[in-house]
C-alpha positions as CSV (number, residue, x, y, z in Angstrom):
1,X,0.0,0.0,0.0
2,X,1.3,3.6,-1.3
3,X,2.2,5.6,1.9
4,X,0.2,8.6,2.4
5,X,0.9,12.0,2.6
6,X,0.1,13.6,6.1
7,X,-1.8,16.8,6.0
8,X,-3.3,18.3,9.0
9,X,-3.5,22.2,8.9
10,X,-6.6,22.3,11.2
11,X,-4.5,20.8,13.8
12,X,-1.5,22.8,12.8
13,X,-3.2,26.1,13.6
14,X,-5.2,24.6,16.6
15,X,-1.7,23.5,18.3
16,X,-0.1,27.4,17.3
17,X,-3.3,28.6,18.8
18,X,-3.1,26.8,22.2
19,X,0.3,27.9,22.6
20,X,0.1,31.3,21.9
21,X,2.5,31.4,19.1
22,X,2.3,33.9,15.9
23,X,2.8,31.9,12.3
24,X,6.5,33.8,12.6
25,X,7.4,32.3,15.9
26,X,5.8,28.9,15.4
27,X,7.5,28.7,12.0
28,X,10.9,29.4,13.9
29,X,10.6,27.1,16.2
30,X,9.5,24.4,13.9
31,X,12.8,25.4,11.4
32,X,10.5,26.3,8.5
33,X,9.8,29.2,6.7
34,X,6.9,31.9,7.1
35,X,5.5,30.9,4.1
36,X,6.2,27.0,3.9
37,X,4.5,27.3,7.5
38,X,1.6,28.9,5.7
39,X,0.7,26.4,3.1
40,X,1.2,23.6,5.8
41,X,-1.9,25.0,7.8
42,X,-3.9,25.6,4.7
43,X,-2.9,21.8,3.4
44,X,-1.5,23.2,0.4
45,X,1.3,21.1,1.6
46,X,1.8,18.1,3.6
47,X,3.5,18.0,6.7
48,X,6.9,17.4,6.5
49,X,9.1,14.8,8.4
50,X,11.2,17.6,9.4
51,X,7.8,19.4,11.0
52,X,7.3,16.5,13.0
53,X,10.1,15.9,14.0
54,X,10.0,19.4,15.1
55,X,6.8,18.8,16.7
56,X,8.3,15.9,19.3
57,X,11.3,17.5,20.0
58,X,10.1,20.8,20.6
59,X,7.1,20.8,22.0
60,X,6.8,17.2,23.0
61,X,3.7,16.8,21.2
62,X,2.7,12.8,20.4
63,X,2.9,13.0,16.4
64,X,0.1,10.3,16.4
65,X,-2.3,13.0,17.0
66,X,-1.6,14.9,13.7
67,X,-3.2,11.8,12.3
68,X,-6.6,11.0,14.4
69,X,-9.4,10.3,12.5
70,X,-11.6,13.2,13.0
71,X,-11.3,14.2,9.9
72,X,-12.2,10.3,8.8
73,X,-15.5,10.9,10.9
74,X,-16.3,14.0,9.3
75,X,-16.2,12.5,6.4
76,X,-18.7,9.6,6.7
77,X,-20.9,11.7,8.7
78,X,-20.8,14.4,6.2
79,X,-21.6,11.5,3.1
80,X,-24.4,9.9,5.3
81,X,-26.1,13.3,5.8
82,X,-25.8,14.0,1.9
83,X,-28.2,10.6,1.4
84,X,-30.8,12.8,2.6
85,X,-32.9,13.5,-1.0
86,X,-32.9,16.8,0.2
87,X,-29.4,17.2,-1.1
88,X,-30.3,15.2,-4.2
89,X,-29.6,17.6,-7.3
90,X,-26.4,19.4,-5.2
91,X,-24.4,16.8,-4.6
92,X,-21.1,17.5,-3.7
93,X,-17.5,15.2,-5.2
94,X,-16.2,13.4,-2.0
95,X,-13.0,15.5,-2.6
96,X,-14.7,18.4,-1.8
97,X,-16.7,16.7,1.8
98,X,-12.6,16.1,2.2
99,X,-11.3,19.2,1.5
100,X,-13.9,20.6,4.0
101,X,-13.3,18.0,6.9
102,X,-9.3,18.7,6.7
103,X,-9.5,22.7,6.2
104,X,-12.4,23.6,7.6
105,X,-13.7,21.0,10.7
106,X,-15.7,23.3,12.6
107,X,-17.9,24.2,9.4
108,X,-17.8,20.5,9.0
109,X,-19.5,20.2,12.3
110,X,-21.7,23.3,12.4
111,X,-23.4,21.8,9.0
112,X,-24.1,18.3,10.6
113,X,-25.7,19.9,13.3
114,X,-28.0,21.9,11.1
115,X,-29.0,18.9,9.2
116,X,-29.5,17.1,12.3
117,X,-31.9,20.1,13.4
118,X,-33.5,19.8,9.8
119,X,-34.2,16.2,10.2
120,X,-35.2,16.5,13.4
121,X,-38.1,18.9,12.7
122,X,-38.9,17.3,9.9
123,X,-40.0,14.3,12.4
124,X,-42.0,16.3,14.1
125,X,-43.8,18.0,11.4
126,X,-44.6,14.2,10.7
127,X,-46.1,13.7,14.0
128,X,-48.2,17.2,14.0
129,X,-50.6,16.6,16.3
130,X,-47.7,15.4,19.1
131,X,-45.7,19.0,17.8
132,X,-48.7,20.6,18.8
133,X,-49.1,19.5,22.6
134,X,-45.6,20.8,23.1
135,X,-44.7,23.8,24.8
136,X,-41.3,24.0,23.2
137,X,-40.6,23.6,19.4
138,X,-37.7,24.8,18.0
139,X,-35.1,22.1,17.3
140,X,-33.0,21.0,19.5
141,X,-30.1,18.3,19.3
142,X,-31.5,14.7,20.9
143,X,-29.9,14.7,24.1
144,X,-29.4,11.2,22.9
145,X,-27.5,11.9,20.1
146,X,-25.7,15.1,21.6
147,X,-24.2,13.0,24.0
148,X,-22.9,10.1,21.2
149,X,-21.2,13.1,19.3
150,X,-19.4,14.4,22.1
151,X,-17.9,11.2,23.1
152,X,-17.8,10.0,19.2
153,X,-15.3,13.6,18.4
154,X,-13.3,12.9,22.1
155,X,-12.0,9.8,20.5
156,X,-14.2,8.1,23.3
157,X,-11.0,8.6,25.7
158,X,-11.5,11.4,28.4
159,X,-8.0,12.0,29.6
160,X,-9.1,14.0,33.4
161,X,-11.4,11.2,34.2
162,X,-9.1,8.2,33.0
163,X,-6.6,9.4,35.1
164,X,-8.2,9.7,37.9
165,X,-9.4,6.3,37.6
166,X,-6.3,5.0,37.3
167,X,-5.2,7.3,40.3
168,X,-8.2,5.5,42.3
169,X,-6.9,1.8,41.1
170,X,-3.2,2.4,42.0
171,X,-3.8,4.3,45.3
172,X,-6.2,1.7,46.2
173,X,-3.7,-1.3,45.6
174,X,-4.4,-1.7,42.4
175,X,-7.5,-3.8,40.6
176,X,-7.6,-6.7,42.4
177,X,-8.7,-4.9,45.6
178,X,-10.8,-2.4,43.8
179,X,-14.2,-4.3,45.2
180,X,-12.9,-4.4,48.6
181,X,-11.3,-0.5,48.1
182,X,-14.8,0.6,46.5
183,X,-16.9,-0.5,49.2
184,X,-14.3,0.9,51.6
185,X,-14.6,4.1,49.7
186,X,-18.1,4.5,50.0
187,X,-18.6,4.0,53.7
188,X,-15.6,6.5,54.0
189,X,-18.4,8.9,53.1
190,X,-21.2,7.4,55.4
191,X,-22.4,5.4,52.1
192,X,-23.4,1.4,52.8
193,X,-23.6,-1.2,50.5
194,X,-26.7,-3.5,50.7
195,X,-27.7,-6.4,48.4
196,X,-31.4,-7.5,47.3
197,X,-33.1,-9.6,45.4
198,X,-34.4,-7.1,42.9
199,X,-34.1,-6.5,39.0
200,X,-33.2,-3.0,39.7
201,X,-29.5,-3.3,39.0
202,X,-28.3,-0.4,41.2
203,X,-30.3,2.2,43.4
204,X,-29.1,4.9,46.0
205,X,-31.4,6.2,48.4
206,X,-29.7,10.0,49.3
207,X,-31.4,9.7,52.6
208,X,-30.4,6.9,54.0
209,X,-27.1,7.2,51.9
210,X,-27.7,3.3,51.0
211,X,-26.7,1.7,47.6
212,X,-28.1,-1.4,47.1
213,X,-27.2,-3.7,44.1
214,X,-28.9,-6.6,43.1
215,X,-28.1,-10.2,44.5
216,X,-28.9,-11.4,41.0
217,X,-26.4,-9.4,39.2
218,X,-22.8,-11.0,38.1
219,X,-20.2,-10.0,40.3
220,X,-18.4,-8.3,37.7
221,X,-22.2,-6.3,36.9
222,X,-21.9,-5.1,40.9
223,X,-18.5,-4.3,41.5
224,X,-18.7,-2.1,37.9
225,X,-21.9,-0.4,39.6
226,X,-20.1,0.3,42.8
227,X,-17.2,2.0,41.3
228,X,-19.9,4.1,39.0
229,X,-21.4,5.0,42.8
230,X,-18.1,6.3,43.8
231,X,-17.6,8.5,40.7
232,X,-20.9,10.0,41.3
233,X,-20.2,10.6,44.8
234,X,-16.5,11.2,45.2
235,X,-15.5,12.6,41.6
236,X,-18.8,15.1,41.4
237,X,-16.3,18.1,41.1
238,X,-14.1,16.3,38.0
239,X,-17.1,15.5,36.5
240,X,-18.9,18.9,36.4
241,X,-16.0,20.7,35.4
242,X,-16.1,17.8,32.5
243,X,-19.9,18.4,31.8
244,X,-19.2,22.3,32.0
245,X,-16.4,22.4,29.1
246,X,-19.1,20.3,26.9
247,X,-21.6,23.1,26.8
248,X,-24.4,21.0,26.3
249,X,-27.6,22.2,24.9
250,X,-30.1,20.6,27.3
251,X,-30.3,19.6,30.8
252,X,-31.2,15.9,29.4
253,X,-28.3,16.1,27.7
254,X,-25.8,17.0,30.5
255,X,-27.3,14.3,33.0
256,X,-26.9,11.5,30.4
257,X,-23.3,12.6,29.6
258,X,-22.8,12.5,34.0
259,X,-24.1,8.9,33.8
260,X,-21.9,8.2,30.9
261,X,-18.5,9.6,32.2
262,X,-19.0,7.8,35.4
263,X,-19.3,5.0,33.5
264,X,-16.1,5.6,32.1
265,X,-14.8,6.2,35.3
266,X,-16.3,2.9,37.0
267,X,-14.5,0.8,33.7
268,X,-10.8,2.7,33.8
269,X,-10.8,2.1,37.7
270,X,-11.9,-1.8,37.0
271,X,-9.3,-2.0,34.0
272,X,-6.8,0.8,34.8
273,X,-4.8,2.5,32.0
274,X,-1.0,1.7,32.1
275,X,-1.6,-1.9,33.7
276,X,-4.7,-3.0,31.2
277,X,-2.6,-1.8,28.4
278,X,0.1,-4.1,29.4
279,X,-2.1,-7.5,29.6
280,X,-3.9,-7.1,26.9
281,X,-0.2,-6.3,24.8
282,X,1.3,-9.4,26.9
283,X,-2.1,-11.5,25.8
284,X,-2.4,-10.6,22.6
285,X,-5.5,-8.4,23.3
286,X,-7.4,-12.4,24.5
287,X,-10.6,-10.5,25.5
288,X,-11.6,-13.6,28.2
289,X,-8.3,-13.9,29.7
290,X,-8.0,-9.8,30.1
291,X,-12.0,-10.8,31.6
292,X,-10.5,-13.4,33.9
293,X,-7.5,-11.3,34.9
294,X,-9.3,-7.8,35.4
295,X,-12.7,-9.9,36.7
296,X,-14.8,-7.3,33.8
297,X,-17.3,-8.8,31.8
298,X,-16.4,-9.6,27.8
299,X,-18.5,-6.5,26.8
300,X,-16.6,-4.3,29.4
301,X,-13.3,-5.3,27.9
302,X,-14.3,-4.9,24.5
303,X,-15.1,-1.2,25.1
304,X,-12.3,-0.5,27.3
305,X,-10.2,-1.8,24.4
306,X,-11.5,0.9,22.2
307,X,-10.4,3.6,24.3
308,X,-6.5,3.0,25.0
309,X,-5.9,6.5,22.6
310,X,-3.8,8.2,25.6
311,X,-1.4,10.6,24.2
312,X,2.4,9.3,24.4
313,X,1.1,5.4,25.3
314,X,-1.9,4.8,22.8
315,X,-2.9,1.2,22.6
316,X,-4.0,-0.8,19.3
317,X,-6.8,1.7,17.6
318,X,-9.5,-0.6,17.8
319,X,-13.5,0.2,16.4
320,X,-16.3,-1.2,19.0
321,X,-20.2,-1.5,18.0
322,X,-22.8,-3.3,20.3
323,X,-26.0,-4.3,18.3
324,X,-29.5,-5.4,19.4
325,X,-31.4,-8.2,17.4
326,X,-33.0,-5.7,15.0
327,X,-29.4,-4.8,13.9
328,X,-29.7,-0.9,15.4
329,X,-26.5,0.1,17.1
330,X,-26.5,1.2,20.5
331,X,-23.0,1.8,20.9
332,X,-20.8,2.6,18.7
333,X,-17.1,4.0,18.4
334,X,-14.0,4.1,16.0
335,X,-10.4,5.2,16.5
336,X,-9.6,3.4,12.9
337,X,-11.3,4.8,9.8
338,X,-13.9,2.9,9.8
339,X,-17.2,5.0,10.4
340,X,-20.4,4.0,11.7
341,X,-23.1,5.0,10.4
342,X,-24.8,7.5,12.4
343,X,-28.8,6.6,11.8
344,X,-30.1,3.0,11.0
345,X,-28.3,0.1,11.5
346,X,-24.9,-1.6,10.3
347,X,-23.9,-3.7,6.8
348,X,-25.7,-6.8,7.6
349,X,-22.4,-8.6,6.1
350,X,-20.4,-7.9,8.9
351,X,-20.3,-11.3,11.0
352,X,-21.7,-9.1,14.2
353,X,-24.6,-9.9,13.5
354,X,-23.9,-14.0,13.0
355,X,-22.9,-13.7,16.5
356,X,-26.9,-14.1,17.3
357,X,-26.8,-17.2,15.7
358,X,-23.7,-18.9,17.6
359,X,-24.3,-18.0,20.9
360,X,-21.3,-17.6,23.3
361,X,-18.6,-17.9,20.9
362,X,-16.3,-15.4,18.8
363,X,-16.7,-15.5,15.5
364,X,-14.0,-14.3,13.1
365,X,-13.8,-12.1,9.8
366,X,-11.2,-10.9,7.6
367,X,-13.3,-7.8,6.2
368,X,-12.2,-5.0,3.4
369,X,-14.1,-1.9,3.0
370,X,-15.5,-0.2,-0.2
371,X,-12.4,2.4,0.2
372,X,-9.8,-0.7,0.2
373,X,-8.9,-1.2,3.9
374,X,-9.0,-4.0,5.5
375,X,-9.8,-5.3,8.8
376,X,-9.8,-8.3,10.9
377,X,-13.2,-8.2,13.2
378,X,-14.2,-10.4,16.4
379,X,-17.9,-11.0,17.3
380,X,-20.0,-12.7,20.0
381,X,-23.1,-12.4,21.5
382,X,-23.2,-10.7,25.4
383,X,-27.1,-12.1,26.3
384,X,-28.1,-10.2,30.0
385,X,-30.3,-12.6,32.1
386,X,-31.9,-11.3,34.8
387,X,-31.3,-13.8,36.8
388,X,-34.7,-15.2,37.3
389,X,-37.6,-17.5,35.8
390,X,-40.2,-15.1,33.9
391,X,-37.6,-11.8,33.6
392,X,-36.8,-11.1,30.0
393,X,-32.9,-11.5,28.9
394,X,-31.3,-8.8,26.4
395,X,-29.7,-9.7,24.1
396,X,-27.2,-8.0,22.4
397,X,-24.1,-8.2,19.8
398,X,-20.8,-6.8,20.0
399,X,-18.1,-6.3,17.7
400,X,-14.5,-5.2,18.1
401,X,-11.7,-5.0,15.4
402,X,-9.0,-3.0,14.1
403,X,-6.7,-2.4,10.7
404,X,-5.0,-5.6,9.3
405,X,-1.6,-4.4,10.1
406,X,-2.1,-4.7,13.1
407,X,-3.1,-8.4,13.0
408,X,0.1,-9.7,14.6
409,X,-0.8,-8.6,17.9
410,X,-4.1,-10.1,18.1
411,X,-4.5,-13.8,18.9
412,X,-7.5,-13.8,16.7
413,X,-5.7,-13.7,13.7
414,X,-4.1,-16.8,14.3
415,X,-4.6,-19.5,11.4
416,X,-6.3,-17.0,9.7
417,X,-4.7,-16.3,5.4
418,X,-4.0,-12.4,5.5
419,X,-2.5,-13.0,2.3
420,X,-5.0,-14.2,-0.1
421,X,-7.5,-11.7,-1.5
422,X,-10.4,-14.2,-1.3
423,X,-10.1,-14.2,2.7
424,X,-11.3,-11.0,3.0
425,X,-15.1,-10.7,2.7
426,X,-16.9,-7.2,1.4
427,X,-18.2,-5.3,4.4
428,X,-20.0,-1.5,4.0
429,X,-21.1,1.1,6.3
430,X,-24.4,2.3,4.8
431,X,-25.8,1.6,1.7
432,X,-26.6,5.3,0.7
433,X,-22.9,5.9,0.9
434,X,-21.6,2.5,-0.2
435,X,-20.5,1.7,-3.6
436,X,-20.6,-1.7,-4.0
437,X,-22.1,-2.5,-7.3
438,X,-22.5,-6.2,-6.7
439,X,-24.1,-6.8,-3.8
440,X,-26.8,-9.2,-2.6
441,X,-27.8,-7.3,0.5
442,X,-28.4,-4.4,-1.1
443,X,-31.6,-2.0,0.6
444,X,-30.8,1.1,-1.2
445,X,-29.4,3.0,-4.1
446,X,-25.7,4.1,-3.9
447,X,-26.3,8.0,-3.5
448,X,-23.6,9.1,-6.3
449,X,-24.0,6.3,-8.8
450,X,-27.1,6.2,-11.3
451,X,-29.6,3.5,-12.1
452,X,-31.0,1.9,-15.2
453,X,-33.8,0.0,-14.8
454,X,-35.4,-2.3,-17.4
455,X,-38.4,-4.4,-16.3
456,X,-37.6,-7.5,-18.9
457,X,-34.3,-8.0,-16.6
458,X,-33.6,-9.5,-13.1
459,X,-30.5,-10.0,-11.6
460,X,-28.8,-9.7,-7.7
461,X,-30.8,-5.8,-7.9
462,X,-34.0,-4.5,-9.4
463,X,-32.0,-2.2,-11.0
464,X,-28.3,-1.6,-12.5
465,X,-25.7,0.8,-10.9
466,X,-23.9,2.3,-13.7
């Protein structure tokens, strides 16, 4: 594969910016030229090896970050907006959606958001009569959604919170006390742990300063929920001042993101950063042995897997989807270039959704993309009984995968041929946005491609795709 040229003005000027440097003194420090400076930020010019070298030296920047995949994520989500037929007799080339994501990100994002407000009054204009009984009705950002962005653009790695996590974990003699050092926490501030036999997973009564978990619950399930009980309670302040840099546009939106960064919290203090990254390196990233060793659930490990992006010690960049039966995605995240789609679900030839079918084991796939990368991806169901006769079980599929290259470190790819062409199977993200002229699973038209149809022919499609 051709290596690619690196250009990343946006992050040029945002890095001057922060440090409070002119384009003359940056461009000094960096040994570059005003103008050679100039063009770099504008990606007239790739960044040089001499500028990043620069970069490391000087300002002890990890280089890794001038190549994040923000402006990958743009991208898609700039694509999957244009499938709306509102764009149909505008559409822009992809080059363009590219030049736009590299040079100009936070147009990028301020047009997603107003399609996102388009389509979401269009929804209600559908349901008029609903509209009507509300007091409120401009368009708002789902609080939902909202919150999936902010953690989607963070790279899914919040660096204050993860380190104080890991702080917790260390301080507390590390994560195979962290049950024992959680409950300890807790009654440190008057709190006490009770167990019942209820489906309510977790509850805390602010009176009585009582949590009580559920006796039914794997003991992976409670000690994850105690440590999200001491991020609430002990790390209140760290997550505020999180919540307050989001700027959130609703209250809804603000509390969900609160439930979701002591989430994060309760799964860096179960698997914390430097010691998690070095198992899953000495196991080959083995999801049940890192399970067994770090006593997390499969699912738990899987995410936390997908969020080792640190600056200076970044892990494997790994993608992570969970999908329900119908095949809609309920969490998603990337740190490779593949993109989720952000409505619907996923390409129902990725093997995450097989996983239904074989329960409790991981499945395999060698995968390439319509843009030519390939992937290796591991699947498996993660059903949640409730622990009783009558109480329905959810049941869900995950996925978690990363680029070829970096197949060597991953037990997975064992026995696997990464060398013939024929291993790797045709995956897509959307079919709006996917290319694919051949393909049996088709639901839609490709967006950017034209169709002939005659009715005296029948073949895979309806229709051709010229």
């Amino acid at each position: 594969m051709a290596t690619q040229k690196l250009y990343a003005g946006a992050k040029l000027r945002e890095l001057r910016t922060r440090l409070g440097l002119t384009q003359k003194d940056f461009a000094a420090k960096l040994g570059v030229s005003l103008p050679y400076l100039n063009q770099m930020e504008n990606n007239n010019r790739p960044v040089s090896t001499t500028v990043v070298l620069a970069l490391a030296q000087e300002f002890g920047i990890d280089v890794t970050e001038l190549s994040t995949g923000d402006s990958e994520r743009l991208v898609t989500d700039m694509r999957e907006a244009m499938a709306d037929p509102l764009f149909a007799d505008a559409l822009p080339p992809l080059a363009d959606l590219r030049l736009a994501a590299s040079n100009a990100p936070a147009f990028a994002r301020s047009f997603l958001s107003l399609h996102r407000n388009y389509r979401q009054m269009q929804e209600r204009l559908a349901s008029l009569d609903e509209a009507l009984g509300r007091e409120d009705g401009r368009a708002t950002p789902s609080p939902w959604e909202e919150v999936r962005d902010f953690f989607h653009y963070c790279d899914n790695y919040i660096d204050a919170v993860d380190r104080a996590a890991e702080h917790f974990a260390i301080k507390e003699g590390g994560h195979h006390n962290i049950r024992v050092a959680a409950v300890s926490t807790l009654g440190n501030s008057d709190v006490t742990v009770a167990f019942a036999d209820t489906d309510k997973l977790r509850s805390f009564d602010a009176q009585t300063k009582t949590v009580t978990l559920s006796r039914r619950a794997p003991p992976e399930s409670q000690t994850f929920q105690l440590l999200l009980q001491v991020a609430l309670i002990k790390q209140d302040p760290l997550l505020e001042a999180t919540l307050d840099s989001a700027r959130f546009h609703t209250a809804e939106a603000r509390a969900i993101a609160k439930i979701g960064l002591a989430n994060y919290f309760a799964g860096a203090a179960l698997m914390p950063y430097a010691n998690f990254l070095q198992h899953a390196r000495e196991y080959r990233h083995d999801v049940e042995a890192l399970a067994g060793q770090f006593g997390a659930s499969i699912e738990q490990v899987a995410h936390r897997l997908s969020t080792l992006q640190r600056p200076g010690a970044k892990g494997i960049p790994f993608f992570f989807v969970r999908v329900d039966q119908a095949g809609t995605i309920t969490k998603r995240h990337s740190a490779t270039r593949l993109q989720f789609a952000r409505f619907g679900g996923a390409c129902p030839l990725w093997n995450v959704h097989r996983a239904f079918e074989l329960p409790s084991q991981f499945l395999r796939q060698l995968a390439e993309t319509p843009d030519g990368v390939r992937y290796i991806s591991l699947a498996r169901d993660v059903s949640k009984p409730a622990g009783r006769f009558g109480a329905p079980v959810r049941r869900y599929a995950i996925a978690l995968g990363c680029d070829i290259s970096h197949a060597q470190d991953l037990v997975y790819a064992d026995g696997l041929d990464l060398s013939r062409d024929g291993s790797f199977e045709p995956i897509g993200i959307s079919c709006r946005i996917c290319e694919r002229v051949q393909c049996h699973q088709r639901a839609l038209p490709p967006l950017e491609r034209k169709l002939h149809v005659d009715p005296h022919q029948r073949d895979l499609l309806p229709y051709q795709i010229n």
